[in-house]
Each structure stands twice: as C-alpha cells, then as structure tokens.
N, C-alpha and C positions, 0 to 999 in steps of 0.2 A: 409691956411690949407695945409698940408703936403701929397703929393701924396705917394701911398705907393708902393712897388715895383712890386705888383703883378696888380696894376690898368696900368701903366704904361707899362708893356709888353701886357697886352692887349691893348691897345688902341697901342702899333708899331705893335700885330698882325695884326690890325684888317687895320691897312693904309698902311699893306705891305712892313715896314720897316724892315731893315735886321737887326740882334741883333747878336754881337761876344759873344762870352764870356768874353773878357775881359769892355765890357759895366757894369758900375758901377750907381749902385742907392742911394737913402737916406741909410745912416748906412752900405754903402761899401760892397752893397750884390750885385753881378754879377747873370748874368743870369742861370747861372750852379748852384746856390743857390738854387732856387726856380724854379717851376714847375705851367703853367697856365692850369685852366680848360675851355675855352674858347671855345667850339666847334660849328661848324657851323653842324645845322642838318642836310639839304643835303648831305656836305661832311662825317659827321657820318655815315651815313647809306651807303653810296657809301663805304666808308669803311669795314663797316661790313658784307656786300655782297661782295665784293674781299676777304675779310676773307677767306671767306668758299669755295671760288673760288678756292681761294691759295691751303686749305687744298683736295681737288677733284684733282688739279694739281700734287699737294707734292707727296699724298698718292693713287691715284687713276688714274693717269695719261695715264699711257698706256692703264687700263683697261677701259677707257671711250676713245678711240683711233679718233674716229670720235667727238663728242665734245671741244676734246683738241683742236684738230685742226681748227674746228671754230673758238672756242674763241683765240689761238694763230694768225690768223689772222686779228681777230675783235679788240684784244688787241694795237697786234704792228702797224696798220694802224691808226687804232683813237689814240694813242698816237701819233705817230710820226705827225699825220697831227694837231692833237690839238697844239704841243710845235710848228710846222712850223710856224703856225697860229697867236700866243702869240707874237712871234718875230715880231718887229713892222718892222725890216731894211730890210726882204724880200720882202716888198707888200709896193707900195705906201700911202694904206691907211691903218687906225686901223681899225681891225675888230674886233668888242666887245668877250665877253667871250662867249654869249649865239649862236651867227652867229659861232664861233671856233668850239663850241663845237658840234654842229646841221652838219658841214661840216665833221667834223672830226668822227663822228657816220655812215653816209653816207658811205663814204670811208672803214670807220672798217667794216659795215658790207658787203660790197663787196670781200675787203679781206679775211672775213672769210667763205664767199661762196666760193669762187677758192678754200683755203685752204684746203676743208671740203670736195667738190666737185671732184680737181684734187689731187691725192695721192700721185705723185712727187710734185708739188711747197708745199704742207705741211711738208712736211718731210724736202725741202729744207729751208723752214721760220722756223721749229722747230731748225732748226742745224743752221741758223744765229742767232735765237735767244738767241740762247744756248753759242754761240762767240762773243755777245754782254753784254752778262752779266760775261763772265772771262772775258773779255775787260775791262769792269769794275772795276774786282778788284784786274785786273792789273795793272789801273792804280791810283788806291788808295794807291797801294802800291810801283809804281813809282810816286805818288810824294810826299813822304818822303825822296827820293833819287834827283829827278830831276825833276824841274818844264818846263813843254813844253814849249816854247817859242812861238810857233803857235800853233794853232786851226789843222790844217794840220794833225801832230802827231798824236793826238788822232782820227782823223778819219780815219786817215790809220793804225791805230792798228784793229778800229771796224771793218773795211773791210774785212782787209788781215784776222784776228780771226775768224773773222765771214763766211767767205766763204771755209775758209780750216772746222770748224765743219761743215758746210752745207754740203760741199762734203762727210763726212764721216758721217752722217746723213746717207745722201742715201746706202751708201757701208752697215753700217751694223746700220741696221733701228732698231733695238729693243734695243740693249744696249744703242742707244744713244739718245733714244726717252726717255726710263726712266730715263735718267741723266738729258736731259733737261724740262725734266717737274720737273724733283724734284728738279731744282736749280729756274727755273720760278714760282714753287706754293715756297719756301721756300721766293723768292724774296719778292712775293707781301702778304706775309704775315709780312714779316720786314719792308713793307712799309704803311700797316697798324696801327702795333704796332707802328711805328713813327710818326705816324702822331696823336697818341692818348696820345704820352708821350711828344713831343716836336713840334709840328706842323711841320713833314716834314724837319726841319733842314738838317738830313743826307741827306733827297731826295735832298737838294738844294746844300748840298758839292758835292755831285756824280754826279748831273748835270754840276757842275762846273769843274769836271775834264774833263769831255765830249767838252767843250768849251772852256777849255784851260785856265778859268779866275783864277784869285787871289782871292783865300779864306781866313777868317777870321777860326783860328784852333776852332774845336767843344769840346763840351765838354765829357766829360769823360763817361756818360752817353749814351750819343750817338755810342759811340765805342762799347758799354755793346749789345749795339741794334742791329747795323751791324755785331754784332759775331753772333747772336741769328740765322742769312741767312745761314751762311756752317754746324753750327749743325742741322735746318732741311733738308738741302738735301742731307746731310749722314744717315737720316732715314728716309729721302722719298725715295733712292736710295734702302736700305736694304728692307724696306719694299713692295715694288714694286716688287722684284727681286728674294723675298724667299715668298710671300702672295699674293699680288693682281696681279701680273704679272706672275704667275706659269703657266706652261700650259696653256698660251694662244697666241696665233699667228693672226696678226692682217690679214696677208697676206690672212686667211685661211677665217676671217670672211667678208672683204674688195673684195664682187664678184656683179657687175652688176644684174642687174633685166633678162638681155637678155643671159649674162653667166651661170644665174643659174637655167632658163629654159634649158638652152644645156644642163649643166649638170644633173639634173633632169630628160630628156629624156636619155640623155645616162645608168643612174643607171637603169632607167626601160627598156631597151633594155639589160642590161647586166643580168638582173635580169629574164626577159623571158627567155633567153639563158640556165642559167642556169635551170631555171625550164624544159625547154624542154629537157637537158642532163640528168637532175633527171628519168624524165618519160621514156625518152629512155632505161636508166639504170635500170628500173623497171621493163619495158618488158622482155628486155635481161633476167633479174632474175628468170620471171614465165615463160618462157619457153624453158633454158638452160637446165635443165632435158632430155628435151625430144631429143637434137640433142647432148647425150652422148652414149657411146659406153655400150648395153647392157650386160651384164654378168651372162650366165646362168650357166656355171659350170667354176671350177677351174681351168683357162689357156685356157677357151673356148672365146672367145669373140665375138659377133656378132651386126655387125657394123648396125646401122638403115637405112643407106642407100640399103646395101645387102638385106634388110627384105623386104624394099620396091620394090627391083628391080623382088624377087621372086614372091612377091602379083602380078605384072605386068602381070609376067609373064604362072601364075596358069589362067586358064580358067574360075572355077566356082567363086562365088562369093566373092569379099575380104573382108579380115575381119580383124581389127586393130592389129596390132601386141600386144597391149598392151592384147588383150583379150585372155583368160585363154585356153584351149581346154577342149570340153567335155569329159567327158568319152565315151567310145564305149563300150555297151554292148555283153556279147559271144552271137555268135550262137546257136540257138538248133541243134542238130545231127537231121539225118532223120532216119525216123522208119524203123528198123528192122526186117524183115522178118523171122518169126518160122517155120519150117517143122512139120508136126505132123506125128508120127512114129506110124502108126496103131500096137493093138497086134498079136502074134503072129496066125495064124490061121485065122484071121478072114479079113470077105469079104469088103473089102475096094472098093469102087468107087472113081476114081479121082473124086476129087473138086476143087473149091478155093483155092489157099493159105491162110493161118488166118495170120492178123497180130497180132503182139501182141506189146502192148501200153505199 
C-alpha cells in the first residue's frame, strides 16, 4: 500500500524529524507542495493566547505600560531558560520537557516581577529585547551574504545590539518602548501564524542563525510569513504613536503608594493656602471702602483718619462719622415789651408793664 505524502510528513512531524524542501515523496512532490493539518492541542491553544498577547503588545503596548513589562520579563526568562534546558550539552543529565518547562515558568515569573516591580531593569530588558529581535534579522539577512563560522558571531552581535537599544531604552523611554513592543507583539504573532501554516519551520531557521548551524533553505511560503513581522510593526508603531499612546506618559502614572500620599498631602496644603488668600482677599474687599479718602465737596477731601483724630478729641459724645447730622431747629425770639400810651387828659396810675404775645 502506497504511503501518501501528507501521512508521511506527519508522522516526520510527529518523531521530530527535520524536512528540507528539497525532501521528495511518491510522485516527486516536495514539502513546499503540500501543507499538514496536524496540530497538537496544547500547543494550539498556547498559540492562540500568544495571539492576542502579540496583538495587546503590537497595538496596545505602551498603553498597558506595567503589564508589558511583566509579561516582557515573564516571556524572555521562561524562554531563555526553557531552550537552556532542551540543550542536552549544558547539563549532565536530560531533563524532560515537562521538569523544562515547570523550571523555566519559575524563572519567567520571577523575571517578570523585577521587570514590573523595578522601572529601570524593565525598560532595560524591553531595549535588549528590542536588540535581540534586529539581531535577528540581521542576521537573516547576513546569511545570504556570509555564513558564521562560530556560534561566537552571533552572540556577540545579540549583545553588543542588544545592550546599545537597552541603553537608549533608558535615555528616551517612550519612543522606544513603542517600537519595541510593536516589533515583539508583531514577533509573536508571526510566530503563531507559523506554527499553524508550517509547524515552526521559520522558528527553527531563526534559531539556527542564533547557533550558527547549517540550514536546509525554507520554502517560499515561509519567506511570505516572516514578511508578515515588519508590516505589523510599522502599524503597531503608527498606531501607538497617533492612538493608543497620545497623551499618555507612563512616568506620570508610574508613582508609589508612599509618593502619592506625599503628594496628595502636598495638593491639600497647597489648596488650604489658597483658600485662606481667597478669604483674606474677601475681607480686604468688604471693608476697603471704609479706609478710602471721603469726598464731601469738589477738591475737598477729608481723610478718615483726620475724622477720627477730631472725634478723640471733641469731649461730648462720638458719633460715627458715617452718621448724617440732624437738623437744628431756630430759636424763638423772647417777648417784647408794649408801653401803653394812656389818652390825652386822662388820669393814668403807674402799673405793670403789659406784655404783649
């Protein structure tokens, strides 16, 4: 019975054997021919949760600023320790995939506490991370030109790349927090769709440059895949930059429990202040009338202090200046005295004088 070509690449997925392209099957059909649907459910669903990981990275990155930085820790730790792990030539003994993976989680989430925790080493693992991935696809694209000879090479490109972005991480944190989250969600979103269109292929040529080995060239497909990573992070960059990242400063929201009581007490001490210049100034207002220069006639002027000095100094009783004066009634005259002028001839006796009313 005649195995067919698509039983066949399963069963090299499935024992972990490597397949070039140029591997040929019944009727001269290479692996670039055809496409397996073979997938393993754990790693589907791991997949499909880095999906949406990637796209929170790509397009949401800076604005979730403390999360990135978690998971940017939690990420490059448990990877890096999972492939240490794999490597049988560092450790005397094998250690299975399931003790890798349990060690390597450990580790990830440690890293992605400091990361999350301390604001400088996150900023510094985003800006190495960010030098590990142009490391990358630099040297994808030196080795078209020139195959390393040592493992060496490439690790001292990941270094020296990786610790010059790290340094300019820190110097200017917002431009280059959105680049490298939009090149790291674009990453793992291409390494997703790889792993659902060809099992990880390209992930296993890009490992390969990393370690210096001799690769079997990928298929055409594959190249279609790894273009798919610089067109999302020219619009996770754009999108970050004019959308999710406007007006927003991480420095501003990034404040202690104990900084933001201080400043909390400082705003209400600044704010009493003001209140009590308000009221001050409110006094001054209701009773700045009364210490102005009164004006009773035209180029007369009579100062309040003068008015007060004369009240002092009057004897009877004082009395506000503001208050009006009475009127003073006239006098009556005092009554007048009438002579009466007896007539002529006749006998008058002094009397009285009459008055008359």
């Amino acid at each position: 019975m005649a195995t067919s070509p698509e039983n066949v690449l399963t069963t090299m997925m499935r024992t972990g054997s490597t397949v070039s392209p140029t591997d040929t099957f019944s009727g001269n059909i290479t692996r670039c021919d055809t496409l397996t649907y073979d997938y393993d459910i754990a790693t589907s669903v791991i997949c499909g949760m880095c999906f949406l990981f990637g796209i929170v990275y790509c397009f949401f990155g800076y604005r979730c600023f403390k999360a990135v930085m978690f998971l940017t820790g939690f990420i490059f730790g448990s990877v890096i320790v999972f492939m240490l792990c794999n490597e049988e030539r560092f450790y005397t003994t094998y250690l299975s995939v399931e003790a890798s993976a349990g060690i390597a989680i450990g580790i990830g989430v440690l890293c992605g506490l400091v990361t999350m925790l301390i604001n400088a080493v996150g900023l510094f693992m985003t800006g190495f991370t960010l030098g590990m991935f142009l490391s990358a696809a630099l040297l994808i694209v030196l080795e078209a030109f020139y195959h390393p000879p040592t493992v060496w090479i490439p690790v001292g490109i990941i270094f020296g790349v990786g610790i010059l972005f790290a340094v300019l991480t820190l110097q200017w944190q917002k431009s280059c927090t959105i680049l490298a989250t939009s090149v790291f969600g674009g990453a793992i979103m291409t390494v997703c769709v790889d792993y659902f269109v060809e099992h990880f292929i390209m992930v296993q040529y890009v490992w390969e440059r990393f370690m210096a080995a001799v690769s079997e060239p990928v298929c055409w497909y594959s190249w279609v895949i790894l273009s798919i990573w610089p067109v999302l992070m020219v619009i996770g960059v754009v999108v970050q930059h004019r959308v999710t990242g406007r007006n927003f400063d991480h420095q501003e929201v990034v404040i202690s429990r104990k900084k933001r009581r201080v400043h909390l007490y400082r705003i209400r001490q600044q704010d009493a202040r003001v209140r009590q210049r308000h009221m001050m100034e409110e006094r001054y207002r209701q009773y700045q009338d009364l210490y102005r220069p009164v004006r009773r006639f035209h180029g007369d002027i009579i100062t309040q202090n003068y008015l007060q000095s004369l009240q002092n100094k009057s004897p009877g009783p004082q009395t506000p200046t503001s208050q009006t004066p009475t009127s003073i009634e006239p006098e009556t005259p005092p009554p007048q005295l009438e002579t009466y002028t007896p007539a002529h001839g006749a006998n008058v006796t002094p009397s009285a004088p009459v008055v008359a009313v």
